[in-house]
C-alpha positions in Angstrom: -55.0 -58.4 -95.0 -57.7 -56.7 -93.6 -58.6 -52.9 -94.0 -58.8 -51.0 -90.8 -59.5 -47.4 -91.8 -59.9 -45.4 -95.2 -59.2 -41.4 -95.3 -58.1 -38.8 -97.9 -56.7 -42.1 -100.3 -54.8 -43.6 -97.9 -55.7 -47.0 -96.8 -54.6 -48.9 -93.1 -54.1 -52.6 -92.6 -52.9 -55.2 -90.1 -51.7 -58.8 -91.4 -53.3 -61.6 -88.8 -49.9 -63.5 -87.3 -47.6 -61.0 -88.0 -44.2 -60.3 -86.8 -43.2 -57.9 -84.5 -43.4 -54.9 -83.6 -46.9 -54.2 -83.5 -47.2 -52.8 -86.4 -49.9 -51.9 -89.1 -49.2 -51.3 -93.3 -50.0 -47.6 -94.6 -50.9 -47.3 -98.5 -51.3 -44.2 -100.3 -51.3 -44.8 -104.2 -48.2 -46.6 -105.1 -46.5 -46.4 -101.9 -46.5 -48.2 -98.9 -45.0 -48.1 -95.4 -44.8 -50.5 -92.2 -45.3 -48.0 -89.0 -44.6 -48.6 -85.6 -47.6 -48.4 -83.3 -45.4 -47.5 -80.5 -43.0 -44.7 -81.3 -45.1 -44.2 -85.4 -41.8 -44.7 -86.9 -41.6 -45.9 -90.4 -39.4 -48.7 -90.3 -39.9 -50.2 -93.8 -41.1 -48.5 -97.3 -41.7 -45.0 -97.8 -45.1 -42.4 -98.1 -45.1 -39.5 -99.7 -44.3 -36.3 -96.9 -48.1 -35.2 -96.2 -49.3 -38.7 -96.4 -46.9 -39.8 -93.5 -47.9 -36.8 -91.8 -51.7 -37.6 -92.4 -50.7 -41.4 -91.2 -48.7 -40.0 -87.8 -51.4 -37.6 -86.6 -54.3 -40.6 -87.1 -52.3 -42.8 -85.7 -51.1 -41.0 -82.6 -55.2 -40.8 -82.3 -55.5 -44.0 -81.9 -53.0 -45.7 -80.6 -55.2 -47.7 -78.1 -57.3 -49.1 -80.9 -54.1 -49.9 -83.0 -52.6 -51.8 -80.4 -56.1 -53.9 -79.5 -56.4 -54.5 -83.2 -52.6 -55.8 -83.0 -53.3 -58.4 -80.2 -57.0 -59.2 -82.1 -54.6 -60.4 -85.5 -52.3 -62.3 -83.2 -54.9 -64.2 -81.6 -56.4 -64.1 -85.3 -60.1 -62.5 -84.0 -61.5 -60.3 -86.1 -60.3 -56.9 -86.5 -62.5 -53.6 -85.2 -62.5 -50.5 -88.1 -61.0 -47.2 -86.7 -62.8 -44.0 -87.4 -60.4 -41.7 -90.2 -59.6 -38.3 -89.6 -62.4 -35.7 -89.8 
């Protein structure tokens, strides 16, 4: 699965041929969550309070990019990186 972005120990990936929704995986330590791209909604495991919080405002950042790199690992292209928070 590749990485899309790395910041403050939590790591983002997208499978290639996943299901739907667009989605991308969030892992921070031993936890990991499946986020929505569209509404940032958890919808499957669980992060830690300020690493979901971290996860939501990157993600609302790039939203655009998340969604290209969704259609990228559908068509199975490579996936871009995504700049972390500051």
């Amino acid at each position: 699965m590749p990485e899309i972005c790395r910041f403050y120990g939590i790591v983002i990936k997208m499978y290639f041929d996943d299901h739907n929704p667009p989605h991308f995986h969030a892992e921070y330590a031993e936890h990991e969550a499946l986020i929505d791209v569209n509404t940032l909604a958890v919808f499957s495991g669980r992060l830690p309070a300020r690493a979901l919080g971290l996860v939501t405002e990157w993600a609302s950042l790039h939203k655009k990019e998340l969604l290209s790199d969704w259609e990228k690992a559908k068509s199975l292209d490579p996936l871009e990186k995504i700049e972390p928070l500051p």
